[in-house]
SERO-4910 file (N, C-alpha, C, O; in steps of 0.05 Angstrom, whole numbers):
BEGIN
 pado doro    nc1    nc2    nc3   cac1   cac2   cac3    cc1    cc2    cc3    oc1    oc2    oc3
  Unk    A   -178    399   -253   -191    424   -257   -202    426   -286   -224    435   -290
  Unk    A   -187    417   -304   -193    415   -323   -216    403   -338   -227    413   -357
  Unk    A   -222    376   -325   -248    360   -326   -262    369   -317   -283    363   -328
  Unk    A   -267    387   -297   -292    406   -287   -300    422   -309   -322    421   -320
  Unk    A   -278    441   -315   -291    460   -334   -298    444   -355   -318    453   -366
  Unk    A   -289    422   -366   -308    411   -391   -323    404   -380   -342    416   -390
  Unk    A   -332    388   -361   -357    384   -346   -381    407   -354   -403    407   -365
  Unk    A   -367    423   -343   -388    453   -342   -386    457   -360   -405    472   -362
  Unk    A   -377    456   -385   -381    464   -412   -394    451   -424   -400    464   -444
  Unk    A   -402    434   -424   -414    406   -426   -453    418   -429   -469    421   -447
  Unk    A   -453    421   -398   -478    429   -390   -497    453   -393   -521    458   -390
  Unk    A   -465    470   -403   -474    501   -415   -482    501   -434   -497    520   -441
  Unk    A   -472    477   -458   -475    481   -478   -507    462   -489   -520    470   -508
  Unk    A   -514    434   -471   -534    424   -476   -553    420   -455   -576    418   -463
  Unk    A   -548    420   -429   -575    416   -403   -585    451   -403   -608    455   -396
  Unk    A   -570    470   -409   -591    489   -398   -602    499   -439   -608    522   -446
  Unk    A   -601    481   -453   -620    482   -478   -655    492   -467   -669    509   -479
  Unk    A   -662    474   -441   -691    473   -449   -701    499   -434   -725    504   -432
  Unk    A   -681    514   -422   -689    538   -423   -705    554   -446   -722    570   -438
  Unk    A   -701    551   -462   -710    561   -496   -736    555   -498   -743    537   -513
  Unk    A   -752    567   -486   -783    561   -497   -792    579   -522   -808    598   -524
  Unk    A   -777    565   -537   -786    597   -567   -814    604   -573   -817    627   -579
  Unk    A   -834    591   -573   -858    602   -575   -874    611   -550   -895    625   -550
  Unk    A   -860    600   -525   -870    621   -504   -898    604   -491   -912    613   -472
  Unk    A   -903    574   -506   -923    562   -489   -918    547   -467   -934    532   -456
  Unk    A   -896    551   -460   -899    532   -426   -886    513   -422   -880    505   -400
  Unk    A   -877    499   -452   -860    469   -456   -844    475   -479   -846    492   -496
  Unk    A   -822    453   -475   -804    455   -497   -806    431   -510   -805    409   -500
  Unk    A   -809    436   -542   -813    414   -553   -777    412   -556   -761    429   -549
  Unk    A   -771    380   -571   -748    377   -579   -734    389   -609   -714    379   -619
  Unk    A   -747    409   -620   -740    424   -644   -726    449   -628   -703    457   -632
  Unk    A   -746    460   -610   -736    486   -586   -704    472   -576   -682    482   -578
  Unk    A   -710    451   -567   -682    450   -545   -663    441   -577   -642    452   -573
  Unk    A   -662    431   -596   -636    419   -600   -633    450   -621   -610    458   -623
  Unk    A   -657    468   -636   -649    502   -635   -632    510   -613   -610    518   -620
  Unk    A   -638    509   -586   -622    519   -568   -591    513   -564   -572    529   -561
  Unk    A   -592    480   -568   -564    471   -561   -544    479   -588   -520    482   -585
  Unk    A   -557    480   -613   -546    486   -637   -531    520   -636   -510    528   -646
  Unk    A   -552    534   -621   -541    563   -624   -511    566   -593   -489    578   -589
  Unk    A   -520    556   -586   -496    549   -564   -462    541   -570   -439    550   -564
  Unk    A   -479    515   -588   -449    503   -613   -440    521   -621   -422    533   -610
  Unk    A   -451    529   -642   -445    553   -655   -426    571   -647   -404    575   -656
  Unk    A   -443    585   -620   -426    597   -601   -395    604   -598   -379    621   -601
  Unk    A   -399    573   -586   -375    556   -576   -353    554   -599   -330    561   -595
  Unk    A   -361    545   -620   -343    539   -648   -329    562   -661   -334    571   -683
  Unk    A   -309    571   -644   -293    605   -653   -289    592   -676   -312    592   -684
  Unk    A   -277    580   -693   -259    565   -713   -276    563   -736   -266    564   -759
  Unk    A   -308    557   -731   -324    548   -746   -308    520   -771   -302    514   -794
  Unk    A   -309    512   -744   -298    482   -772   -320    463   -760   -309    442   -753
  Unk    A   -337    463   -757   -353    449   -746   -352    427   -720   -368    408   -719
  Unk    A   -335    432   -704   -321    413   -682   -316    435   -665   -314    459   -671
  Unk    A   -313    420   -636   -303    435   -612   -280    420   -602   -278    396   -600
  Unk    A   -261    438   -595   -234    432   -581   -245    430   -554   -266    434   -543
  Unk    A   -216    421   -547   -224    433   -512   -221    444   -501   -227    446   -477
  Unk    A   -204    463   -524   -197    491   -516   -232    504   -509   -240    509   -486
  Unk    A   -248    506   -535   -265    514   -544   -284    508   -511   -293    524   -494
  Unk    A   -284    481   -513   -304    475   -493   -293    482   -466   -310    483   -448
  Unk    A   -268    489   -459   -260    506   -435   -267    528   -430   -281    535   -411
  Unk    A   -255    544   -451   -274    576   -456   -301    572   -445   -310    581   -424
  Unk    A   -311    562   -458   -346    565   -457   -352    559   -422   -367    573   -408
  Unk    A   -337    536   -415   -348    534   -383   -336    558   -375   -353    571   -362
  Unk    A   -310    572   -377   -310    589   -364   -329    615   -365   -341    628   -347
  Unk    A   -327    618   -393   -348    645   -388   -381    630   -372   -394    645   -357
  Unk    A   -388    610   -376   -404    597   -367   -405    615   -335   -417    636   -331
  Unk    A   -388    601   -319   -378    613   -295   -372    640   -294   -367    648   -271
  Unk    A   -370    657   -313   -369    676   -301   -395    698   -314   -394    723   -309
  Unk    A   -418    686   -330   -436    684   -334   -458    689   -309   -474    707   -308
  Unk    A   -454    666   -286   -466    657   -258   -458    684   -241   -474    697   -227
  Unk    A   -428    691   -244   -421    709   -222   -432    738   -226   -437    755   -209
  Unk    A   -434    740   -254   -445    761   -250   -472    772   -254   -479    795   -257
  Unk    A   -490    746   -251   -523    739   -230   -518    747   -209   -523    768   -198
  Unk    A   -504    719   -200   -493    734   -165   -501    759   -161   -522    766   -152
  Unk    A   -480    774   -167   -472    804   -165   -495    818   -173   -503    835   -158
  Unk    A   -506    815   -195   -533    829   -201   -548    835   -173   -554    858   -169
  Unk    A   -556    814   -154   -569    800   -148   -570    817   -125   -592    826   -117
  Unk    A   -542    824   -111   -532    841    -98   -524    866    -94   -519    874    -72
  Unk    A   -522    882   -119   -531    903   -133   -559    917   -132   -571    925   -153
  Unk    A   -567    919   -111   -592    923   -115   -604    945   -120   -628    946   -122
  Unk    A   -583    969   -125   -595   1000   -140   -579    997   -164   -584   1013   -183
  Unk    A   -557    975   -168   -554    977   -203   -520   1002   -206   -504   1010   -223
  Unk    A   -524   1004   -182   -491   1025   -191   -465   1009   -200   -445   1022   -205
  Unk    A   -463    986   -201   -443    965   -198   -421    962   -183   -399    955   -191
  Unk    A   -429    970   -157   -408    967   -141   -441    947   -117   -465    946   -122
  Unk    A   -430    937    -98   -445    925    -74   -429    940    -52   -404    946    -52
  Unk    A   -445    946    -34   -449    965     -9   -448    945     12   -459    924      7
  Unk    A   -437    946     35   -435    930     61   -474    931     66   -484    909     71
  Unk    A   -483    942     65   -519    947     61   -524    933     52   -540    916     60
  Unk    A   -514    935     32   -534    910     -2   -519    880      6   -529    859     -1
  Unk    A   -499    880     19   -477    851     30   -508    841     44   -525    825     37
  Unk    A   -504    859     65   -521    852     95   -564    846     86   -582    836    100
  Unk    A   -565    856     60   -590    852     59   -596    818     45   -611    799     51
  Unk    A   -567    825     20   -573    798     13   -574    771     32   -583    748     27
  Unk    A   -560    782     56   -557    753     71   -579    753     84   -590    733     93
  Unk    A   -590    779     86   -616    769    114   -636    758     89   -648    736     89
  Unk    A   -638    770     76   -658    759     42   -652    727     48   -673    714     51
  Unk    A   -630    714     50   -617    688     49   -630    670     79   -637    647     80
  Unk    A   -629    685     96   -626    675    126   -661    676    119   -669    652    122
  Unk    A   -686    694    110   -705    694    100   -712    668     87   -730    654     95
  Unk    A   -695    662     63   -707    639     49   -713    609     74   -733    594     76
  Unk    A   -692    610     86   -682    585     98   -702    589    126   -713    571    138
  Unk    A   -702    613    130   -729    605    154   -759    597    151   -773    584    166
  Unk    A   -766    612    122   -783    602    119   -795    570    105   -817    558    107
  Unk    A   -763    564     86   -756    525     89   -767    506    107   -780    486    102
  Unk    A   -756    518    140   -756    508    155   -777    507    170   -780    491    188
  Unk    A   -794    525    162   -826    535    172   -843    516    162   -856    499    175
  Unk    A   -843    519    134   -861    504    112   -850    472    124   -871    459    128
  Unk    A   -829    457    131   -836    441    141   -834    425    161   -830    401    163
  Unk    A   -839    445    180   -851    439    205   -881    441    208   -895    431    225
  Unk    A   -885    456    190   -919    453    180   -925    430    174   -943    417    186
  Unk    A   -908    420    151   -913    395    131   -910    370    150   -921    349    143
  Unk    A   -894    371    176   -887    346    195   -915    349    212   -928    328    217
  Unk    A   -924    373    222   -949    374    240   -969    361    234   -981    345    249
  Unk    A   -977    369    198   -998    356    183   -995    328    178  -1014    313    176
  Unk    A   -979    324    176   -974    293    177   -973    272    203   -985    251    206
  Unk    A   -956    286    219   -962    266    241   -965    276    276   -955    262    295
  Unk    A   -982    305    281   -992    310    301  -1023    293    295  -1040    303    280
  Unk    A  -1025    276    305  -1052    252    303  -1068    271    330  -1092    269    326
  Unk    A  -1063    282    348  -1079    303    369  -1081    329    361  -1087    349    374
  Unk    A  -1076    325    342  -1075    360    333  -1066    386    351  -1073    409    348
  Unk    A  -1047    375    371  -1044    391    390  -1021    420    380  -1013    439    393
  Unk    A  -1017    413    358  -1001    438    355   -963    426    357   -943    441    355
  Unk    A   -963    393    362   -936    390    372   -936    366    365   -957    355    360
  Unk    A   -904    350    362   -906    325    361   -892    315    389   -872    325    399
  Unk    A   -907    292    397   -904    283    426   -878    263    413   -869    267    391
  Unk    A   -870    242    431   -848    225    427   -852    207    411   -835    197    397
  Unk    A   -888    196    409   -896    170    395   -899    180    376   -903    162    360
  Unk    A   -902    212    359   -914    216    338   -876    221    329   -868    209    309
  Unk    A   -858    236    343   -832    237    328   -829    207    326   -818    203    305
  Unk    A   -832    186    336   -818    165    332   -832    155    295   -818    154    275
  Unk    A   -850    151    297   -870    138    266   -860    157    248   -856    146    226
  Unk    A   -852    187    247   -839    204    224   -814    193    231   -803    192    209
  Unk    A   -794    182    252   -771    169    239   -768    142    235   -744    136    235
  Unk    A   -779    129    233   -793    108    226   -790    111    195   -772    104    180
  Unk    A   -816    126    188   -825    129    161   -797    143    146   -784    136    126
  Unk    A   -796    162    162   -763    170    147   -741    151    137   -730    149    115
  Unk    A   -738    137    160   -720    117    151   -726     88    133   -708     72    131
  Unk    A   -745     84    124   -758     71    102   -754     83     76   -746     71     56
  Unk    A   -762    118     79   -755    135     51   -722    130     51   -708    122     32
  Unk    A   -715    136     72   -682    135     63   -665    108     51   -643    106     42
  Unk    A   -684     89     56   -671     62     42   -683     64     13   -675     56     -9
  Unk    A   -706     76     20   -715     70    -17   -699     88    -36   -693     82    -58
  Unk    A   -693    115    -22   -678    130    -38   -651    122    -45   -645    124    -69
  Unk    A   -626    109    -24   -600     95    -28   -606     80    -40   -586     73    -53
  Unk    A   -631     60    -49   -626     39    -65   -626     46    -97   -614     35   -115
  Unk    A   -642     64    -99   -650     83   -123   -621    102   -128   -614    103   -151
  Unk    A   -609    113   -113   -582    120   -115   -567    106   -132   -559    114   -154
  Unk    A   -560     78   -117   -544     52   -121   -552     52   -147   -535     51   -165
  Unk    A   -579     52   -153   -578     39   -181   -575     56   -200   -582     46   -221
  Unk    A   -567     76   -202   -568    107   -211   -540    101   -219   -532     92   -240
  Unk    A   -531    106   -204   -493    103   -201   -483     72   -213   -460     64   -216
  Unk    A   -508     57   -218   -492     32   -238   -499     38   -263   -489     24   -282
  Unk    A   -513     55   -266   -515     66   -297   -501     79   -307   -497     79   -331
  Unk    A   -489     96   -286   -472    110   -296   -459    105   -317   -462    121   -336
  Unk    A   -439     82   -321   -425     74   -346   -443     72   -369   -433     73   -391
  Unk    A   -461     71   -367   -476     70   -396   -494     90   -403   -516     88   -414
  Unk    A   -481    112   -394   -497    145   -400   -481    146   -425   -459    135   -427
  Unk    A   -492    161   -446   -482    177   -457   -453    194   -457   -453    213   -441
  Unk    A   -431    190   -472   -408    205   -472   -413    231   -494   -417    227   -518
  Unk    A   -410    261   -481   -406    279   -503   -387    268   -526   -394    263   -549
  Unk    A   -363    267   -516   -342    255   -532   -337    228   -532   -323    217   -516
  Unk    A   -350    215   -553   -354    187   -551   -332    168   -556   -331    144   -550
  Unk    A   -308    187   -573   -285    170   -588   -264    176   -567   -243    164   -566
  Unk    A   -270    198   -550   -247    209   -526   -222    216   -542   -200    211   -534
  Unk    A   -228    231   -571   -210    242   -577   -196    271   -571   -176    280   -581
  Unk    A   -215    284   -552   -214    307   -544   -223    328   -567   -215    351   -570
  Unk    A   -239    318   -580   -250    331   -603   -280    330   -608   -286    312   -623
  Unk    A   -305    346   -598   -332    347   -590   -346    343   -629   -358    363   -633
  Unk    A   -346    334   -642   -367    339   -670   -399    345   -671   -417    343   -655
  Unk    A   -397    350   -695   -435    361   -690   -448    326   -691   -471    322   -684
  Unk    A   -441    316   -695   -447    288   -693   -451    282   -663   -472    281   -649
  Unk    A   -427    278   -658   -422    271   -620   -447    287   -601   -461    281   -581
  Unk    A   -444    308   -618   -454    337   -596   -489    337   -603   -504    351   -590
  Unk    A   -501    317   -625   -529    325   -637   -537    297   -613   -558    296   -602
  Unk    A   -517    279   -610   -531    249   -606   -528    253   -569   -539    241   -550
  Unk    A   -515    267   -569   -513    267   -535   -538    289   -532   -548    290   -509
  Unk    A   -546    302   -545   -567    320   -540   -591    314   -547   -611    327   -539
  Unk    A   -594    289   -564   -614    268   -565   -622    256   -543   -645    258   -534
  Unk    A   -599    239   -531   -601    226   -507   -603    233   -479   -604    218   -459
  Unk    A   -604    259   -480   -602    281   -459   -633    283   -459   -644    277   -437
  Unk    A   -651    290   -482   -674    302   -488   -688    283   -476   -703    289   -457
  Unk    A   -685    258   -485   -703    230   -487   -693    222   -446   -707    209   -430
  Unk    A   -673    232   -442   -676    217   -399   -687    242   -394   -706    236   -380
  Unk    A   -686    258   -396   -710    292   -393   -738    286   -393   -755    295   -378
  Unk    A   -739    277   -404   -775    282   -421   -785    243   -405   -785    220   -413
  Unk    A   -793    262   -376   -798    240   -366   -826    222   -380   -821    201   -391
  Unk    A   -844    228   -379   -867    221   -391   -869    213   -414   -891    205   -424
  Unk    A   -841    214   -430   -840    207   -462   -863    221   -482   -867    213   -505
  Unk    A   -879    244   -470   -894    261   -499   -877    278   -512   -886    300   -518
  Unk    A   -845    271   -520   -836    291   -541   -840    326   -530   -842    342   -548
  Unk    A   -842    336   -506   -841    350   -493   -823    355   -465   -816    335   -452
  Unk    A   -816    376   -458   -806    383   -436   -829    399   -414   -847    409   -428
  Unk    A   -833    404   -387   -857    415   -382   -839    425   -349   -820    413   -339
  Unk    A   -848    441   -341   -830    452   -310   -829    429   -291   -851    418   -287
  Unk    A   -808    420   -280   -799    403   -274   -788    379   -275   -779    365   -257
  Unk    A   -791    374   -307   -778    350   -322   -751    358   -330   -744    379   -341
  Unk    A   -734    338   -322   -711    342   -330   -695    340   -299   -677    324   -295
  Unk    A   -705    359   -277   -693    369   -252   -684    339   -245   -698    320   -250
  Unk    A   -663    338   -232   -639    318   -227   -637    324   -187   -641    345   -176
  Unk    A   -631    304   -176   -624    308   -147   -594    305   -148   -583    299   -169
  Unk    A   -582    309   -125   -558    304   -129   -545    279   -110   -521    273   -108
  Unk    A   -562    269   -102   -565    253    -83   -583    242    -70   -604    248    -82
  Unk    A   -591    221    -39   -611    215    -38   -617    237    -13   -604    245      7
  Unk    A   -639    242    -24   -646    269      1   -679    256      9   -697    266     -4
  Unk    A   -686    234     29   -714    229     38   -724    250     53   -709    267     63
  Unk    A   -754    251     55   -766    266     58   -763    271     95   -768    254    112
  Unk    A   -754    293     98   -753    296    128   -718    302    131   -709    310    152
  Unk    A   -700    296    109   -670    297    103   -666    334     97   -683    351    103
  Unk    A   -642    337     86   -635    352     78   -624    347     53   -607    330     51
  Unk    A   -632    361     31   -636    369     -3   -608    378    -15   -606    385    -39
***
């Protein structure tokens, strides 16, 4: 349990940095995000000795988490009195049951356009067969790209590099370096919407995400 919440403390304190677009143009340069991750430290550093415990970095995932819950609840709240109504329960789910139908719309659209070759509005047996076909080609290229993902693992970046259970502005500037630099796919010293976003797995196209 414990490694989770540093986990999450982890991520509170440097992956959601490039949120911070301080001038408001669209991208985050690397001055914006490591401003961001610095005011976070900060934060985090009740003690101000310049280091994070794990006490420190526990706290922070937790309020982290309870940060999220009460989005959630916002979310659900939908006249703002702070209480949620069996109403406001029942709206948010159909709102939910909403998103996912229309998921499932958009791609059955996206399977039609691709491989109804008669345009008939349907896919016959020979046209499902070539989308799993092709599916199952994406799905090897994605597990192999996985595979290789997960052998890197060991050579990511450690917040705590000495595993003394002690985070420094040192530790905490260079993991936020190396965070910036596998982000910034394109290497222009920029962040831009959608750089950075991570899968969590291999999800091929025609899979589930």
């Amino acid at each position: 349990m414990q490694k989770a919440l540093l986990l999450l403390a982890a991520t509170a304190l440097i992956a959601a940095a490039p949120a911070a677009d301080l001038n408001g143009d669209g991208a985050v340069s690397y001055a914006e995000f490591k401003a961001a991750g610095d005011a976070r430290f900060d934060a985090a550093d009740k003690d101000y000795d310049g280091q994070l415990t794990r006490e420190e970095m526990k706290a922070l995932g937790e309020a982290k988490r309870a940060e999220r819950a009460r989005e959630h609840f916002s979310k659900m709240d939908l006249n703002g009195d702070g209480a949620v109504t069996e109403d406001e329960m029942m709206a948010a789910r159909e709102a939910m049951k909403d998103r996912h139908s229309d998921r499932k719309d958009g791609w059955r659209e996206k399977m039609l356009e691709r491989f109804d070759t008669n345009a008939d509005g349907e896919l016959s047996d020979a046209e499902r067969a070539v989308a799993h076909e092709q599916a199952k080609a994406k799905r090897g290229e994605w597990q192999k790209k996985w595979k290789a993902r997960k052998g890197d693992k060991a050579k990511r970046p450690r917040l705590d590099t000495d595993r003394d259970g002690i985070v420094t502005r040192a530790e905490y500037d260079a993991m936020g370096e190396a965070l910036f630099a596998r982000m910034d796919a394109n290497g222009d010293g920029m962040l831009t919407k959608g750089e950075g976003r991570r899968h969590k797995g291999p999800h091929p196209e025609g899979g589930r995400r």
